[in-house]
C-alpha positions in Angstrom: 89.0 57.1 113.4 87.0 53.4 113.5 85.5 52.6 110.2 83.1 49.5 110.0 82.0 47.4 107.5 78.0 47.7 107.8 75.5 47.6 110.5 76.4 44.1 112.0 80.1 45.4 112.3 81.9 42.1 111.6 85.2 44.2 111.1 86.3 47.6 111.9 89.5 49.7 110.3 91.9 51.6 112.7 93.2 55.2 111.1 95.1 57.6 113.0 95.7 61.0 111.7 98.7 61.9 109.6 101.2 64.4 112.5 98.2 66.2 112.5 97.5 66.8 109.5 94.3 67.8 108.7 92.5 65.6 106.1 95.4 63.0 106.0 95.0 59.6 107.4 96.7 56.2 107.4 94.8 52.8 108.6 96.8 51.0 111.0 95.2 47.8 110.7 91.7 45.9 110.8 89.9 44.2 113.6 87.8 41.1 111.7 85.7 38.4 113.5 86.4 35.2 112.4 84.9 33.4 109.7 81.4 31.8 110.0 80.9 33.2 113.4 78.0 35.2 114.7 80.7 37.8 116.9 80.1 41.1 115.9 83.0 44.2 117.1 82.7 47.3 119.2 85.7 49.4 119.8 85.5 50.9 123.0 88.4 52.6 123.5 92.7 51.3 123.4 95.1 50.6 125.7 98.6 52.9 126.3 100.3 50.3 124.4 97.4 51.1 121.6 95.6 47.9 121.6 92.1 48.4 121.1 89.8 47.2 124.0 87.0 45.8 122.2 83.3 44.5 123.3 83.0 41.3 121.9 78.8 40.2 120.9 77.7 36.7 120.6 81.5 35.3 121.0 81.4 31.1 120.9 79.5 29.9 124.0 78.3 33.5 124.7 75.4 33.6 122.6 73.5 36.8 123.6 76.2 37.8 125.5 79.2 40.2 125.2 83.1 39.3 126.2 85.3 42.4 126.8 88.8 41.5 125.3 91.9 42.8 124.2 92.9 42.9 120.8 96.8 42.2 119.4 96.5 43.6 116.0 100.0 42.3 115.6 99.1 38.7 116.0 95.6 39.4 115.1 94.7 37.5 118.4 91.8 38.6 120.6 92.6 38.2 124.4 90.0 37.2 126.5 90.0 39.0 129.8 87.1 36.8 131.7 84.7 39.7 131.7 81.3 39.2 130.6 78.1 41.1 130.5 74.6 41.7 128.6 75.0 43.0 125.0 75.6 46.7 124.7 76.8 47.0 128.3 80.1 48.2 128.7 81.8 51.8 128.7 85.0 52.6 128.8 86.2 56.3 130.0 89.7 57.8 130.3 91.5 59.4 133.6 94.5 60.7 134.1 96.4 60.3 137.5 97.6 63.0 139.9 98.6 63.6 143.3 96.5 66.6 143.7 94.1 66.5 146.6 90.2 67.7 145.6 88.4 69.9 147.8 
């Protein structure tokens, strides 16, 4: 579940479900932009290691823009991958591989 601070979502909380529990949650940690910037956080999706692949608005020299980037909650380091597009413009969706021939 990705919880956000307010409408400009500066920072955004991680929280996985409990072994399935119903109604029982725990945060794993918190994606923040840093202080006095103008960066603002979209979670898009996360990585099989569990990073969370995050669209990045208005990052440095990107005014207007969005960075995709990785982000290392661990070292609280965001990774950027060197791919750049308008705001609001990237998707992320999931696959799974297989050998099994369509059609």
């Amino acid at each position: 579940m990705l919880e956000y601070d307010s409408f400009v979502k500066r920072a955004c909380g991680v929280w996985m479900r409990d072994n399935g529990v119903d109604k029982s949650f725990t945060k794993r940690f918190t994606v923040e932009a840093p202080p006095y910037s103008l960066m603002s956080i979209i979670t898009l999706g996360f990585r099989k290691s569990g990073q969370p692949l995050l669209e990045v608005e208005n990052c440095d020299e990107y005014i207007g823009r969005s960075a995709l980037v990785v982000y290392e909650p661990n070292l609280e380091y965001f990774d950027d991958i060197g791919i750049y597009a308008t705001t609001e413009s990237f998707a992320v969706n999931s696959y799974m591989e297989t050998l099994v021939l369509l059609g």
